[in-house]
N, C-alpha and C positions, 0 to 999 in steps of 0.2 A: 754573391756575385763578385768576382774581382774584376775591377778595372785596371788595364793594362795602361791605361792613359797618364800621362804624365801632365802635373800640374804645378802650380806655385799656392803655397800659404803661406799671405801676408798675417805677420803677428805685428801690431800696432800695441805698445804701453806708452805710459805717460812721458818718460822721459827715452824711450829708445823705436826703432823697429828693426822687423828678424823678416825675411824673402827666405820661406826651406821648398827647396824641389821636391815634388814628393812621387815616388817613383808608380806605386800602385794603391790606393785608397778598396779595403777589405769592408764590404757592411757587414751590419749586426748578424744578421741572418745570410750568411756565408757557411758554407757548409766545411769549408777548409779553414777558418777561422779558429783560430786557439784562445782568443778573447769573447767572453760574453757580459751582456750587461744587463741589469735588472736590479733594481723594479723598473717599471718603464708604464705608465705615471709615476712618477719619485715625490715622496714628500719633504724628506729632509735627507736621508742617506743614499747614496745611488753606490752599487756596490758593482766589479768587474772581475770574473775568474779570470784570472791569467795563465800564459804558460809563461814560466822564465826565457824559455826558448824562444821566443818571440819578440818579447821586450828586453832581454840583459835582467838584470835584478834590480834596479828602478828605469825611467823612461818619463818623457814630459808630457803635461794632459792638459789639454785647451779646450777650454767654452768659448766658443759665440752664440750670440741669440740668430734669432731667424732670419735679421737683414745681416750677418755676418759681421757684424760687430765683436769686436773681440770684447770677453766678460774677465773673464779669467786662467790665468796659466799655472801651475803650480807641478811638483815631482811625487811620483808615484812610486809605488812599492809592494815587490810581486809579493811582497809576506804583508802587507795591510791593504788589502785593494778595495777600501771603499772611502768615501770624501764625502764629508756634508755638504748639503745643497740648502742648508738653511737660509744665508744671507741672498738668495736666488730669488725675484720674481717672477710667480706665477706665468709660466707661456712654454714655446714652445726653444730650445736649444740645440745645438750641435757640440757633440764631446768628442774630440781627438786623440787617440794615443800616437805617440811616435813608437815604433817597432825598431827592431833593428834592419829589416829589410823592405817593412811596409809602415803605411800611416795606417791605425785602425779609426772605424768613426761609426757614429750610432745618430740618430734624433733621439731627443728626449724629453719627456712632457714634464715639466714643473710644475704640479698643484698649490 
């Protein structure tokens, strides 16, 4: 399902914060979707196909937990697209890709 809806994600770090517009947010199970995610329970590695075409050839990926808390931000890469979720408590999260023309985003269970 694409939302057409326009939105703001606030990113809060320790010492700055980031307001990005984000034009259309794609979920996991979108059938135009060129990003997919899995495993989904994740135990330690959470792994993402990408298409280059979507994202450039890296792009930034944000965790929040389930009250939208920001966890984690870090840069991704269409030639290694998986990230440990070791240092991660057990629950339930929200993963971000920024696209070139969209935000992509999934839930994702932490065991």
């Amino acid at each position: 399902m694409v939302y057409q809806k326009q939105a703001c994600v606030l990113t809060v770090g320790p010492n700055s914060a980031k307001i990005a517009l984000v034009k259309s947010i794609v979920e996991e199970n979108d059938s135009e979707s060129k990003i997919k995610f899995y495993p989904n329970p994740v135990i330690d590695v959470f792994t993402f196909d990408i298409n280059k075409n979507e994202i450039g050839t890296k792009s930034t990926a944000t965790i929040y937990d389930s009250s939208g808390m920001f966890i984690q931000s870090f840069v991704i890469d269409a030639s290694n697209p998986s990230i440990s979720l070791k240092s991660l408590k057990p629950g339930i999260y929200l993963f971000y890709i920024e696209g070139l023309n969209k935000t992509f985003s999934t839930k994702f269970i932490k065991e």
